[in-house]
C-alpha positions as CSV (number, residue, x, y, z in Angstrom):
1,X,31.4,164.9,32.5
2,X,34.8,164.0,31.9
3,X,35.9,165.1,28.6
4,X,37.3,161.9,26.4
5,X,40.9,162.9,26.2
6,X,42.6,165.6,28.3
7,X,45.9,166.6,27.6
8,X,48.7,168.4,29.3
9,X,51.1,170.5,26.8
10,X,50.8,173.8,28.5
11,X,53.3,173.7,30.3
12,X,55.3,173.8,26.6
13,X,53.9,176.8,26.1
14,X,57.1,178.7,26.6
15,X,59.4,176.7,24.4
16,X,57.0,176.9,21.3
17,X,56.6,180.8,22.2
18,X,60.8,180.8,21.8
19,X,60.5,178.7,18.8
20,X,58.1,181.3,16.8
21,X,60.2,184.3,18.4
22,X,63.3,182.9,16.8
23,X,61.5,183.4,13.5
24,X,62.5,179.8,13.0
25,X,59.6,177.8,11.8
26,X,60.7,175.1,9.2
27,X,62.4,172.1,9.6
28,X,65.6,173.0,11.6
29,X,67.2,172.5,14.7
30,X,64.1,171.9,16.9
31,X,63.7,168.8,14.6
32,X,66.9,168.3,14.5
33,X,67.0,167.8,18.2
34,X,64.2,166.0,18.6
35,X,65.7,163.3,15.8
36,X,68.3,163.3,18.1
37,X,66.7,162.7,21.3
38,X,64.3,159.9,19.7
39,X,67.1,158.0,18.0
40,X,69.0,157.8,21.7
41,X,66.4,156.8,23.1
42,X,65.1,154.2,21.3
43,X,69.2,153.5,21.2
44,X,68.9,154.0,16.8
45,X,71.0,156.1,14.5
46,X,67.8,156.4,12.4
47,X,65.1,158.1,12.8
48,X,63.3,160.5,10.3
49,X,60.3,163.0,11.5
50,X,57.4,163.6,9.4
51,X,53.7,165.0,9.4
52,X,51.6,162.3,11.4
53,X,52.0,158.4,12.4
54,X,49.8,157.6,9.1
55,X,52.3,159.4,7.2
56,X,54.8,157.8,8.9
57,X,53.2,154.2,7.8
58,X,53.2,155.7,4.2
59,X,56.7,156.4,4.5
60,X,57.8,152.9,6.1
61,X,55.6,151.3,3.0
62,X,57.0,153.3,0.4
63,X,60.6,152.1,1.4
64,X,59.3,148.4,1.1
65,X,58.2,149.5,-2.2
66,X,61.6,150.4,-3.3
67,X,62.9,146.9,-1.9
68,X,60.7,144.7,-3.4
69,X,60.0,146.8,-6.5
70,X,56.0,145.5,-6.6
71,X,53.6,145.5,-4.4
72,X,51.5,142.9,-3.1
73,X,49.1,142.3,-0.2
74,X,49.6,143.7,3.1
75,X,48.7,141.9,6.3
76,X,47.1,144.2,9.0
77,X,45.2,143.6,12.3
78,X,41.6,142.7,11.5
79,X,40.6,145.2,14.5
80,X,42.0,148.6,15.5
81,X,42.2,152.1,14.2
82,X,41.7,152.6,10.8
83,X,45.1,154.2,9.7
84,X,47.0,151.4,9.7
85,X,45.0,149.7,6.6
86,X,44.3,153.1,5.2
87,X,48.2,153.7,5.1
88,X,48.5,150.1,3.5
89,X,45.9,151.0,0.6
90,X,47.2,154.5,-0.1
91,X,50.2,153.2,-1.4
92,X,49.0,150.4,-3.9
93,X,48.9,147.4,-1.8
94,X,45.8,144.6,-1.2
95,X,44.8,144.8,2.4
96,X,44.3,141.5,4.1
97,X,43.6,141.0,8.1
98,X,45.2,138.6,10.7
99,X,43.0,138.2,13.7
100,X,43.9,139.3,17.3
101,X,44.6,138.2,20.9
102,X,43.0,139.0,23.7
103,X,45.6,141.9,24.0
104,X,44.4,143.3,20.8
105,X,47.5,142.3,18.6
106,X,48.0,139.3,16.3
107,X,50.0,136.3,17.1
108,X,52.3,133.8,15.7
109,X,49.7,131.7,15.1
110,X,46.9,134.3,13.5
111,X,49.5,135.8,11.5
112,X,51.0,132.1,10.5
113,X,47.4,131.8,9.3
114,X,47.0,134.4,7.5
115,X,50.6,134.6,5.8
116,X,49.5,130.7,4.9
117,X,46.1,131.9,3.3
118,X,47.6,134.4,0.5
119,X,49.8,134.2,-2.1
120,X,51.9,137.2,-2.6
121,X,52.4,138.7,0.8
122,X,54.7,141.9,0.7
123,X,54.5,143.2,4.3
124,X,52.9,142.4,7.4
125,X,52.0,145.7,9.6
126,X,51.9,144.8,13.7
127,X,50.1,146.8,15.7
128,X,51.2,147.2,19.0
129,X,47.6,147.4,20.1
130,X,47.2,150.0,23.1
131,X,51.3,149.9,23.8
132,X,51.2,145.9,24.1
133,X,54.8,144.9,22.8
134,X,55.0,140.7,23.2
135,X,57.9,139.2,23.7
136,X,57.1,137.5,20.4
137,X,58.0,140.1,18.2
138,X,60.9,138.5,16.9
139,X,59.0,135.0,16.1
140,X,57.0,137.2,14.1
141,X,59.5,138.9,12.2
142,X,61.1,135.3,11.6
143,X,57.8,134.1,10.5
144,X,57.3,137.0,7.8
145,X,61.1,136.7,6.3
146,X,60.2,133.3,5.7
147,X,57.3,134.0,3.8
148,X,59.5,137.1,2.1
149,X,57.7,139.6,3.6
150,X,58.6,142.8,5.5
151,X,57.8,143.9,8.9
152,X,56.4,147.3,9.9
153,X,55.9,147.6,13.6
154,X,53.2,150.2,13.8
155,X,54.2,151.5,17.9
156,X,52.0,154.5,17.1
157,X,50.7,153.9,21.2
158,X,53.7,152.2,22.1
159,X,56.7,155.0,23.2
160,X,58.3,153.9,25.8
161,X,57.3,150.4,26.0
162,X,60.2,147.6,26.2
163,X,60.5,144.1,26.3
164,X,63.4,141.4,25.7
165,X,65.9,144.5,25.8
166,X,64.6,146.7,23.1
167,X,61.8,149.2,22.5
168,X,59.0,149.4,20.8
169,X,59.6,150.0,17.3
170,X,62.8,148.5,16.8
171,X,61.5,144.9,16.1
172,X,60.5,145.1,12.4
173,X,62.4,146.2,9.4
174,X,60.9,149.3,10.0
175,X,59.2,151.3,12.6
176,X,56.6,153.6,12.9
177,X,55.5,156.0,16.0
178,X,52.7,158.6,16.4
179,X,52.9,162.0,17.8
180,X,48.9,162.6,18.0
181,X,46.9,164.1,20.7
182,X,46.0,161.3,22.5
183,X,49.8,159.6,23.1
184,X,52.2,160.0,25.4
185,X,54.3,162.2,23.8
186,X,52.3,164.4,21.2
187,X,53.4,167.6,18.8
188,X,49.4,168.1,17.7
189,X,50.5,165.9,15.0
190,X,53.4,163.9,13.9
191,X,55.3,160.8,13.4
192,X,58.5,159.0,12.9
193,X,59.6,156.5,11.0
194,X,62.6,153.8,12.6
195,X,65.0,152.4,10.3
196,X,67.1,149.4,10.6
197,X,68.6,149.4,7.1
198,X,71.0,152.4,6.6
199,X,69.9,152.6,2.9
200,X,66.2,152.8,3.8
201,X,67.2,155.6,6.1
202,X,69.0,157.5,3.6
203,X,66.5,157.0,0.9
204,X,63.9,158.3,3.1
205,X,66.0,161.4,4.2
206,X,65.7,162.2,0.2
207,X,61.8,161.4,-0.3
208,X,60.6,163.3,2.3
209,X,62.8,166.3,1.3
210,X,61.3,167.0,-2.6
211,X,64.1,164.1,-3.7
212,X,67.0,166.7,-2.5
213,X,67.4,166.8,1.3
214,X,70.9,169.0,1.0
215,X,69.0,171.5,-1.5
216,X,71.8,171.5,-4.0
217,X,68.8,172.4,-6.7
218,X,69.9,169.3,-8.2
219,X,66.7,166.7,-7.7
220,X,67.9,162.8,-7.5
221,X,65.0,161.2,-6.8
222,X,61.0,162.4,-7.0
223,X,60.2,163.0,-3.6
224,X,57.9,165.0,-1.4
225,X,57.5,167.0,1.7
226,X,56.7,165.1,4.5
227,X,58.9,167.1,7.1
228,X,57.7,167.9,10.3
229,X,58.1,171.5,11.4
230,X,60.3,173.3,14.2
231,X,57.1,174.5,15.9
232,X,55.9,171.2,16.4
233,X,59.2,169.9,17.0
234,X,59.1,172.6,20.4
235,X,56.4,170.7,21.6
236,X,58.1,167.6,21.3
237,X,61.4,168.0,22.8
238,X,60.8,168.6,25.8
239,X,58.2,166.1,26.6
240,X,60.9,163.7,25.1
241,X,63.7,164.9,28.0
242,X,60.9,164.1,30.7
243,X,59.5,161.0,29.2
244,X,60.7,159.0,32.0
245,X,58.2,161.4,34.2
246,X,55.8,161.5,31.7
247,X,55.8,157.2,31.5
248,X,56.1,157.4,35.7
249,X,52.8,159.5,35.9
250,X,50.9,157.0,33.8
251,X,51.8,154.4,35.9
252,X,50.0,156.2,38.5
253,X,47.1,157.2,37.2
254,X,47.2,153.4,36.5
255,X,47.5,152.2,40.0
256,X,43.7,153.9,41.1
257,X,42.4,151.2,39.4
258,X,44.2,148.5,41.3
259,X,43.7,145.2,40.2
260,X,40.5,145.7,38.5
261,X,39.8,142.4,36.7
262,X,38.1,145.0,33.8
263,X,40.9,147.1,32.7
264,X,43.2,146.2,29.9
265,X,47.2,146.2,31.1
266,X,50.7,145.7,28.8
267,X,53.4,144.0,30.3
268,X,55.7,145.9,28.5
269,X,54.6,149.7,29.8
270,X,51.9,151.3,30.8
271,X,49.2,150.7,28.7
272,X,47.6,154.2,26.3
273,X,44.2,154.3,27.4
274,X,42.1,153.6,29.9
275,X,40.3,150.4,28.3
276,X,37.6,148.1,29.9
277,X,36.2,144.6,28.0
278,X,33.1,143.6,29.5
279,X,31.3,140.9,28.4
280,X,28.7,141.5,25.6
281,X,26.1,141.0,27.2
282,X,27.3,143.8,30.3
283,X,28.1,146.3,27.5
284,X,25.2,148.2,26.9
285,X,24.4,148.2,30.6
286,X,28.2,149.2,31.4
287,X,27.6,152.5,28.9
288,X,25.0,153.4,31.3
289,X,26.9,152.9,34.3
290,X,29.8,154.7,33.6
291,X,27.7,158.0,31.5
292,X,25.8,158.0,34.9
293,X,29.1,158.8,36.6
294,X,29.6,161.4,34.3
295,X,33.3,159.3,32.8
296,X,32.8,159.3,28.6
297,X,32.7,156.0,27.5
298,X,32.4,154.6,24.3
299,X,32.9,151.4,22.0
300,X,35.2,153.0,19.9
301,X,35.9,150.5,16.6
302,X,34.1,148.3,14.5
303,X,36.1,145.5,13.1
304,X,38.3,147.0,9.7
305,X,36.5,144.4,7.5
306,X,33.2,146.0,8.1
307,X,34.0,149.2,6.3
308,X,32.9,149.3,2.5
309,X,36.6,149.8,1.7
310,X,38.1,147.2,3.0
311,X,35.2,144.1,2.8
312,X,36.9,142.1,0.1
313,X,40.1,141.8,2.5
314,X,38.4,139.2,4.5
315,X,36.8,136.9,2.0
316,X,35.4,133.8,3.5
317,X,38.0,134.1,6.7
318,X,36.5,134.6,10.1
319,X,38.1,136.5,12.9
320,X,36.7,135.3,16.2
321,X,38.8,137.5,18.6
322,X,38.4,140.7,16.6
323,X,34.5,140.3,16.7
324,X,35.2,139.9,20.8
325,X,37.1,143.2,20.6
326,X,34.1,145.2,19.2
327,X,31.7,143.3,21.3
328,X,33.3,144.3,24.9
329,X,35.9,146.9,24.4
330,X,34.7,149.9,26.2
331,X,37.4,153.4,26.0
332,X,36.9,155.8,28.5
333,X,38.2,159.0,29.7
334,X,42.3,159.3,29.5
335,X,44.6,161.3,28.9
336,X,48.0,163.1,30.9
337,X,45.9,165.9,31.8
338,X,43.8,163.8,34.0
339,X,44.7,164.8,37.9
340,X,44.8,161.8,40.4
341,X,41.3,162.5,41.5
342,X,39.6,162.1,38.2
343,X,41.8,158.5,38.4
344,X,40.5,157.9,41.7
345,X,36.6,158.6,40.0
346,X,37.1,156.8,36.8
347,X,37.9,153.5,38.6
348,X,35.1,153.8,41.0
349,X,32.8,153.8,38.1
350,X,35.2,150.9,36.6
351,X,34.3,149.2,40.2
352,X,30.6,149.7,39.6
353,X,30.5,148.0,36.3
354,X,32.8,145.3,37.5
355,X,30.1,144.3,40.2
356,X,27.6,143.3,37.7
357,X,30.3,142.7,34.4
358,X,32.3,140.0,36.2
């Protein structure tokens, strides 16, 4: 069977082999560079590495923080991975959800609704769900100033997507990307947060480095470490120099699946992973289908409200599309490791479904 994610990082072997033969393991040039590299790309002066995209999220809300001085409640997608509301709780604030579109990510109008429903609203975290960047992001970001909130674009599955002349992760006040195993550009683990406000980037520079980035021994601020290391910075840079082949090459695994009427697409770049919605009814049925021809499958999340921790955030709201989500949202095997023949054999077991699932 088809593992669930296969990657392809060893042909970086070499450059993290030079990176632990230089004896140079910490926080250095390698992250140096990759800073670098990220902030040109994205076309930023401010970018600052750190251990994972959750930490990154930490990061981006602990800056709010020091702009608001409170905290408050904290909008987040009712459906999705768990690290975006986990992030939002770990520093202090009330986690309440905004329903999402059939693309996975909330709206104008969900988020108008939920932004209406609360008093107190500090920041709103966007997921762009799967990559999906909308060409709404900045009616959003108007939306939340005028509530006074801030707006952390969580892109954690988004590098490389663009729309309306920017890229993900340059449409909120802050940014956050993920370097995990299962994106486009991974270092194990990793993350970065984007900064549009010179004094958040600053600030951050001295929290993640113990509250003394230039080591004078003289402490201005309490801080931590949240620095990401020159090892996995080797990993990173040179995926980063060939992302243009690296988002080329997803666009081809892509194309095997034609114009399946199944599979989940962004507008704005090729979408993360290879996602299917079936109707409920199908899903069970799909499961089968696609297990039988030996691609994993499986209906990765439940909606965030369901989990103990996070049941008071929806009170007596209902969220209609997140419930679709977990109802027909079917993951299966992905991942840049995958050759063009295991494309070619997912989507015929994509086809299969679709003959009964339409």
């Amino acid at each position: 069977m088809l593992p669930f994610l296969t990657t392809d990082v060893k042909r970086y072997a070499q450059q993290v082999a030079l990176q632990v033969g230089s004896d140079r393991i910490g926080p250095g040039n390698a992250v140096a560079a990759m800073g670098d590299l990220l902030a040109h790309y994205l076309r930023t002066s401010r970018v600052v590495l750190t251990t994972s995209g959750t930490t990154a999220l930490q990061l981006a809300l602990q800056a709010v923080y020091m702009r608001q001085k409170k905290r408050g409640i904290a909008i987040v997608p009712a459906y999705g991975f768990v690290a975006t509301a986990n992030a939002a709780a770990l520093e202090g604030y009330e986690v309440r959800f905004a329903d999402v579109d059939a693309q996975g990510c909330m709206t104008p109008e969900t988020l108008g609704d939920a932004l209406s429903s609360y008093d107190d609203v500090a920041v709103v975290l966007f997921v762009n769900f799967a990559g999906h960047t909308p060409e709404y992001m900045p009616k959003l970001r108007s939306l939340c100033e005028d509530y006074g909130a801030l707006l952390i674009e969580d892109a954690a599955c988004a590098i490389g997507h663009h729309t309306l002349g920017k890229y993900a992760g340059t449409f909120g006040h802050f940014g956050t990307l993920s370097f995990a195993p299962t994106k486009l550009v991974t270092t194990g683990q990793g993350g970065a947060v984007i900064c549009e406000d010179a004094n958040d980037y600053h600030y951050l520079c001295e929290y993640t480095n113990q509250g003394d980035s230039k080591r004078t021994g003289t402490v201005k601020m309490i801080g931590g470490n949240y620095r990401m290391s020159d090892l996995q910075a080797a990993l990173g840079v040179p995926q980063l120099r060939r992302l243009g082949e690296i988002l080329d090459y997803r666009y081809l695994q892509l194309r095997h699946f034609g114009n399946s009427s199944l599979l989940i697409r962004a507008s704005s770049g090729p979408v993360l992973y290879n996602l299917i919605r079936v109707p409920p009814q199908h899903a069970k049925k799909a499961l089968r289908t696609l297990l039988d021809h030996n691609v994993h499958a499986v209906m990765q999340y439940k909606t965030l409200y369901e989990s103990p921790a996070f049941a008071a955030g929806a009170q007596d709201r209902t969220f209609p599309g997140a419930e679709a989500w977990k109802n027909t949202a079917i993951f299966l095997s992905h991942g840049l490791g995958l050759r063009e023949m295991d494309c070619a054999h997912i989507a015929e077991a994509v086809r299969s479904v679709e003959r009964f699932a339409v």
